[in-house]
Every structure is written in C-alpha cells, then in structure tokens.
C-alpha positions as CSV (number, residue, x, y, z in Angstrom):
1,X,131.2,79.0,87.7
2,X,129.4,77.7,90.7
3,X,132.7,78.8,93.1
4,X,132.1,82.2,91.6
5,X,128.6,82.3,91.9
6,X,129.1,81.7,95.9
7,X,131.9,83.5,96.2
8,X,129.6,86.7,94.7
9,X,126.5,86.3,96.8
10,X,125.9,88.6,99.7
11,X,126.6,87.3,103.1
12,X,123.1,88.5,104.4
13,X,123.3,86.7,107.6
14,X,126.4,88.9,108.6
15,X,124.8,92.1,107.9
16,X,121.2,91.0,109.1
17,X,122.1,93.0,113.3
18,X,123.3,95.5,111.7
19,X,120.1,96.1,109.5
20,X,117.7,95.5,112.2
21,X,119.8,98.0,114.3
22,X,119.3,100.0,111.3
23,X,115.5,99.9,111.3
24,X,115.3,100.1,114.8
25,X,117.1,103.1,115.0
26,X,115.0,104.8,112.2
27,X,112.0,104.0,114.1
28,X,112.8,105.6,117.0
29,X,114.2,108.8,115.3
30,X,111.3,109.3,113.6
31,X,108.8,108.7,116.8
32,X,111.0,111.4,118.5
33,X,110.1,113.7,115.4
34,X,106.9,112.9,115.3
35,X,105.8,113.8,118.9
36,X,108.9,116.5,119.5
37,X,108.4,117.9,116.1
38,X,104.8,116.9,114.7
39,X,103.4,116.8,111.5
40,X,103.2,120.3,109.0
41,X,100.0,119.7,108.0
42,X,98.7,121.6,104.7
43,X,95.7,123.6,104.5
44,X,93.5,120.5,103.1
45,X,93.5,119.5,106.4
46,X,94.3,122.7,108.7
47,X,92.0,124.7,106.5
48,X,92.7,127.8,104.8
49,X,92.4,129.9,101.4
50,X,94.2,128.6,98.2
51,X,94.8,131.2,95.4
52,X,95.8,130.5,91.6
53,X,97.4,133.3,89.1
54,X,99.4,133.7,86.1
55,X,102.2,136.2,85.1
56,X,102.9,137.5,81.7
57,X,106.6,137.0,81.9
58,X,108.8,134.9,84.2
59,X,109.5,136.7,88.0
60,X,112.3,135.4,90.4
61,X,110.4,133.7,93.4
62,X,112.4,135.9,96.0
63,X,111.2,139.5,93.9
64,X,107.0,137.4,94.1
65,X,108.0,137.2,97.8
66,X,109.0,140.6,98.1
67,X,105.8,141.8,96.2
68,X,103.1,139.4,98.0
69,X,104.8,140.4,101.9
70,X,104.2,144.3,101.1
71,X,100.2,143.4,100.3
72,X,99.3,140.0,102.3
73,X,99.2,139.9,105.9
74,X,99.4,136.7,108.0
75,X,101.4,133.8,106.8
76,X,101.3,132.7,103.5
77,X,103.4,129.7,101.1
78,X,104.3,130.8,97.4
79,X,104.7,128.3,95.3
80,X,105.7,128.4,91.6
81,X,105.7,126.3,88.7
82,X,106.3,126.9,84.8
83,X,109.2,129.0,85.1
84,X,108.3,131.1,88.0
85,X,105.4,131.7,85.5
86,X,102.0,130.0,87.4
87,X,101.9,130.9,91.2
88,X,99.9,129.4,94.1
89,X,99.9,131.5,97.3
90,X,98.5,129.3,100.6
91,X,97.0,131.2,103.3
92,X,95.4,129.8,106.4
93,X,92.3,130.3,107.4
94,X,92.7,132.8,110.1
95,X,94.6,134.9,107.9
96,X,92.0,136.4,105.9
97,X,88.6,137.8,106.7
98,X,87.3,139.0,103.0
99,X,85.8,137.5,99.9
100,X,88.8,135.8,98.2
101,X,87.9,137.1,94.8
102,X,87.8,140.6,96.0
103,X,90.6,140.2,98.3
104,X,92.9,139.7,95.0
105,X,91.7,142.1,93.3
106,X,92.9,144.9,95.6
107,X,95.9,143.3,95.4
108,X,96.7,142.5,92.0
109,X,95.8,146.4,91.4
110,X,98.2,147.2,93.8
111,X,101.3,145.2,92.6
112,X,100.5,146.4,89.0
113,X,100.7,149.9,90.2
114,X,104.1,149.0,92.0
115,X,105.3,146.9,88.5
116,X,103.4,148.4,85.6
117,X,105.4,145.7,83.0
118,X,103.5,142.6,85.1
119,X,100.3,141.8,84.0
120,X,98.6,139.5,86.3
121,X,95.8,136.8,85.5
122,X,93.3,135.4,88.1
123,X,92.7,131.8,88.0
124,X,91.6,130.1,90.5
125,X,90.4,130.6,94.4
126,X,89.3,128.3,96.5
127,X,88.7,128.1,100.5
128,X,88.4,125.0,102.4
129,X,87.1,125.6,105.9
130,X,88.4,124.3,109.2
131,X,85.9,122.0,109.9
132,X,86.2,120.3,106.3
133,X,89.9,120.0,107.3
134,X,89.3,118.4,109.9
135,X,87.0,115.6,108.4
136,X,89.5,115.1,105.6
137,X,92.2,114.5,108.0
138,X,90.2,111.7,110.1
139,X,88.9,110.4,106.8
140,X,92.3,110.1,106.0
141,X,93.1,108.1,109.0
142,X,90.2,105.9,109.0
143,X,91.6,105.1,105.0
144,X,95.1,104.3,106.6
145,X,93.2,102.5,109.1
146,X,91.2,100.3,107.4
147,X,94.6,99.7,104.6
148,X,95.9,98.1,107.7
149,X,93.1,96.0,109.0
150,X,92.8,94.8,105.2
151,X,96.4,94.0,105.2
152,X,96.1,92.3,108.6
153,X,93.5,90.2,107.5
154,X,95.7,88.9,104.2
155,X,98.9,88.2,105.6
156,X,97.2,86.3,108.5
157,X,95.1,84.0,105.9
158,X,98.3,83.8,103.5
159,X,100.9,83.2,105.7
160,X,102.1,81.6,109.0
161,X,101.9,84.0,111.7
162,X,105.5,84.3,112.2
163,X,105.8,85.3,108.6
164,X,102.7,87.5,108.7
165,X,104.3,89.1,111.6
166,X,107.4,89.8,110.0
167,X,105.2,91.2,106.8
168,X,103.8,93.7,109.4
169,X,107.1,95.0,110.9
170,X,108.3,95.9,107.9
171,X,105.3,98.0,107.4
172,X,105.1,99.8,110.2
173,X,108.7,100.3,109.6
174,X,108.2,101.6,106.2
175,X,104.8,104.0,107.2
176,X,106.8,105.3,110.0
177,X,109.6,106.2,108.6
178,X,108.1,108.2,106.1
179,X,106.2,110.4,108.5
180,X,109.3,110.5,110.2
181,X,111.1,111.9,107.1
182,X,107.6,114.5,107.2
183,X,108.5,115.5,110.7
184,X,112.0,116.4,110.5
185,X,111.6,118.0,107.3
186,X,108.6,120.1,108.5
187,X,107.4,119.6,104.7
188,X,103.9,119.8,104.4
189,X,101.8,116.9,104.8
190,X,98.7,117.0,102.0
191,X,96.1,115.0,100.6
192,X,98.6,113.9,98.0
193,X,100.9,112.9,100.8
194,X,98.9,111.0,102.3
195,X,98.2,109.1,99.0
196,X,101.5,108.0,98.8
197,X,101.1,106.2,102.1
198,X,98.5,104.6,100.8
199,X,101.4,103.7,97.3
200,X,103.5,102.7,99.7
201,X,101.4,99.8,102.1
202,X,100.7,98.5,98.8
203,X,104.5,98.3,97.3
204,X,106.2,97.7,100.4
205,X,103.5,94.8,101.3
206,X,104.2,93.6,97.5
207,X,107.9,93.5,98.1
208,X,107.9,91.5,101.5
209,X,105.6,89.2,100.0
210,X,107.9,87.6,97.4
211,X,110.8,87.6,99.6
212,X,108.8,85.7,102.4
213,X,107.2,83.4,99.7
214,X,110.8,82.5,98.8
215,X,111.5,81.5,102.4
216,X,108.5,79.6,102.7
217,X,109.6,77.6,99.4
218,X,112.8,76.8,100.1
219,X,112.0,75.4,103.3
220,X,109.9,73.2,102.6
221,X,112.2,71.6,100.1
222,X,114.3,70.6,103.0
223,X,117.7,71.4,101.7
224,X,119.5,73.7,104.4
225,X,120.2,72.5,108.0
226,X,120.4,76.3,109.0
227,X,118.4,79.6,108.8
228,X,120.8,81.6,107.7
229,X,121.9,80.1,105.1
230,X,118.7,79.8,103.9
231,X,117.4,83.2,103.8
232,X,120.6,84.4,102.3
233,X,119.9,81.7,99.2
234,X,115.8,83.0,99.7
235,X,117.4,87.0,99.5
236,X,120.0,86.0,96.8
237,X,117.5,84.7,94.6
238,X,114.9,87.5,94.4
239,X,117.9,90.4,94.3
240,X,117.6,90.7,91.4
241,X,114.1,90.9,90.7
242,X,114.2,93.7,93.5
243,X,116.4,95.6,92.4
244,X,115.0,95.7,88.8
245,X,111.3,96.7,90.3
246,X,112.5,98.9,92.9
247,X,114.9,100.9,90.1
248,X,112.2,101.3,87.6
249,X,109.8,102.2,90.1
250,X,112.3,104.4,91.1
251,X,113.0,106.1,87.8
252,X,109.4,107.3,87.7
253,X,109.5,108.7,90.7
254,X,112.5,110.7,89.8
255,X,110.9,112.0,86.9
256,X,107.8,113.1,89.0
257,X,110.2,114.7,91.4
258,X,111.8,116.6,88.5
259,X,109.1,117.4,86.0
260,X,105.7,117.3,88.1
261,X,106.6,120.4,90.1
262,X,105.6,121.9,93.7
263,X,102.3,120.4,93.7
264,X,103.1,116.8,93.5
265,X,106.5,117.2,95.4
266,X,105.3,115.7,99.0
267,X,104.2,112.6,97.0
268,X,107.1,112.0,94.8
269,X,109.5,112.6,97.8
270,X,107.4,110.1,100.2
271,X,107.2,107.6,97.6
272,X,111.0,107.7,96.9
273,X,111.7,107.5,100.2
274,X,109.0,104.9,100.8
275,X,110.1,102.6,98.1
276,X,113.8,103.0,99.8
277,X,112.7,101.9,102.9
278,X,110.3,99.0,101.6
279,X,112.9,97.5,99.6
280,X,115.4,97.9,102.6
281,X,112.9,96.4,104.9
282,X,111.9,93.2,103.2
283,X,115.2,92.0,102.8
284,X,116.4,93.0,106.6
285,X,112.8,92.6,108.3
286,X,110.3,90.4,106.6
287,X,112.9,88.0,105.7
288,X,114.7,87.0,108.8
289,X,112.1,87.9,111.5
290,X,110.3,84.6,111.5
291,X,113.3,83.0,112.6
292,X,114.3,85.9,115.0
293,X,110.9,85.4,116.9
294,X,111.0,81.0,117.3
295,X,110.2,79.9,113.3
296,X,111.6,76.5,113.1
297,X,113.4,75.6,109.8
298,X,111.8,72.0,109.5
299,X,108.2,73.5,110.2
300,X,106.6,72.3,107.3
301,X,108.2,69.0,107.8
302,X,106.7,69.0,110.9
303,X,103.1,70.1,109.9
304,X,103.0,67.2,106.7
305,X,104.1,64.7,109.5
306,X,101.2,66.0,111.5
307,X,98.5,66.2,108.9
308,X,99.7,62.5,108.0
309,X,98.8,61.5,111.5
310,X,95.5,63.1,111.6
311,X,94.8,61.0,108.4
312,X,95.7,58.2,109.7
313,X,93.8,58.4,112.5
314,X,90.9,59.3,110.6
C-alpha cells in the first residue's frame, strides 16, 4: 500500500520551473494587455444611460439589434435575458442629450409602428453621470487598495516573511491575471467585476494559506533533509482538500455562469477564472517560493535553538 501510495503522488518538485515559467509568462501577457489593450470599462464607471424594457413575446437578439440601430444613435450594448424576453440597452453618456424617459418613448412608438405584433413595456432608466463614474472607479481602487494593505498586514504578523512573500506573489499573480483575462477579452469591466476581485483576494489568500501552513508544519517536525521533498509531501497532503473546495466552488460558479444571465456574467467569468488561477498559484507559488528566495529547511530548528539561548542567558 505504502509503495503504491508513493508511486501515485505527484512529483511536484519536477514540475515546480515549469509552473513558475507558467505564471511568469501569464503575468507578463496580461501586463502587455493591460497597457497595449486596457481595460473596457462599463458605464458604472465611464458614465452613461442605462435603459430597462420588456417584450410581449420572445425577439431574436440580431432582429432587437436591427430595430434599436434604425432609432438609436451613438454606440449602444443590448443585452438580453429571459428568452430574449427582458432587454437592457447601454448607452454612454455622450450619446444622448434628452430626458431618458422621453427619449424611449419616441422610440418605443416608432418600433411599434415598424412591428405592430410587439408590445413594449418600460421598466426602468437610469443615468449615472461621468463624474459619479469616475468616483466609483477610484472608490473601487482605494477598496482594492486597502484589501491589499489588510492582507499585507496578516500575512506579515502570521507568517515568516519568506512565506508571507510567497502568499503575496501568488496574489498578485492571481489579481493580475484576471484583468489580464479583462484586457484581452475587451469584456466589460463593472461594479460586479470588480467584486469578484475583491472574491477572489479572499479565496486565493485562503487557498495559499493552508498550503503554506502545511510547509510550515512539516518542517518543523524535522523529518525531510530536503525541500523538495518536503513541499511535494506539504502539496500531496492538502490535494485533496483543494481540489474538493476548488471543484465545489467551481460548480457554483458554473451555475451562475449558466443560469444568472448577462448581468452577472463579468463576475461569474472572473471568479472562474480567478479560482483557476488561485488554486494553480498556491500549489506552484506560495508553496515553493520561500525556498526559491533563501528559506532554510531547518529554520525553526534554528529559531528553538535561539530562543533556548536567550533563556538561558536570561
């Protein structure tokens, strides 16, 4: 059983370049997005009108399009939900210059003259101005800020340095990532996005937590004689547990992604992207980067034969 049980568990060590390489490389394709392509930021923070109606029966979203270009002009996103049956058009601010209420009234007379069999319900308008934008987005900022400085200040009163270090890269590996994926994809970036980077400094801080508490256990016990072999016993042994809470996580995500529609899609896709990346990075980043950066394996042997000596001396 025991020959078994080795023969099965992952060789970490070997694959622990190639993930670093990995994560190193994701990085830096997502930095290049990020200042070549830049961010598609949604009207909550650029700004911009927000209009809500109904239709009586289901409408293809390509025939909605080809309604809405004939009567809006500027740039506008259609969005639909309930069977093509609930409809949120997205204007920016610059693209309108009348009362939104009255605004859709012309219009809604105008397609019902063009389709007398679709009956048309007003539900909701809002406007958020440019300057309100802008506030949300550094509020935003200042939130993702201060998330950091929070983190920052446990991992450097819980751990080791070299650990808390390690805790970190992964992070920023995780956060970056993600607006990476934002960038490339020119998806817009919301208020709801930028919630799940919130979900996500939380989980993926969670998830190299336990890894690197199961490093710091199992040397102290003084068993292995080398690093590697000690964080691939330290990975082995919370796989499972991993694998479990990243897959059920997962699952829920999946089921927003599928069920929640358009308006919570930029959160469902950055958290299942985020968890992803956070369960990829704690094993790959947070685990072996204390040793990568000078952590010793007998530290804490070291530190009790220390303290000992300071109490003697006392």
């Amino acid at each position: 059983m025991n020959k078994i049980r080795k023969h099965n568990q992952l060789s970490f060590a070997k694959l622990r370049n190639g993930g670093i390489a990995t994560a190193a490389l994701v990085v830096l394709i997502s930095i290049i997005g990020l200042f070549s392509r830049g961010i598609n930021l949604g009207i909550d923070f650029t700004g911009g009108f927000i209009t809500e109606f109904n239709t009586s029966q289901s409408i293809s979203q390509a025939r909605m399009n080809e309604l809405l270009s004939s009567q809006i002009d500027g740039q506008y996103t259609l969005n639909s939900a309930e069977s093509n049956r609930s409809w949120t058009v997205r204007q920016p601010e610059a693209s309108n210059d009348v009362d939104q209420q009255t605004w859709f009234n012309q219009w809604q007379q105008q397609l019902l003259e063009t389709q007398s069999d679709l009956s048309i319900g007003f539900l909701e308008s809002d406007f958020i101005g440019s300057q309100v934008g802008t506030e949300l987005l550094e509020q935003g900022g200042l939130a993702l800020l201060t998330a950091f400085l929070l983190v920052l200040g446990y991992l450097a009163i819980r751990f080791e340095w070299r650990f808390a270090l390690g805790a970190l890269a992964a992070l920023l590996h995780d956060v970056i990532a993600v607006l990476g994926f934002f960038a490339w994809s020119q998806l817009e970036f919301n208020l709801t996005s930028l919630a799940s980077l919130l979900a996500i400094i939380g989980y993926s801080l969670n998830d190299s937590i336990i890894v690197a508490d199961r490093v710091r256990e199992l040397m102290k016990t003084n068993r292995f004689n080398c690093f590697n072999d000690l964080i691939k016993a330290a990975i082995n042994s919370t796989l499972t547990r991993t694998l479990i809470t990243s897959g059920t996580t997962l699952a829920t995500v999946c089921c927003l992604l599928w069920l929640a529609g358009v308006p919570l899609y930029g959160f469902s896709i950055a958290l299942f992207i985020g968890i992803l990346v956070g369960t990829f990075s704690s094993i790959f980043i947070a685990a072996p980067m204390p040793a990568l950066i000078g952590l010793p394996i007998d530290y804490f042997k070291q530190l009790e034969i220390r303290q000992a000596k300071e109490l003697e001396s006392l």
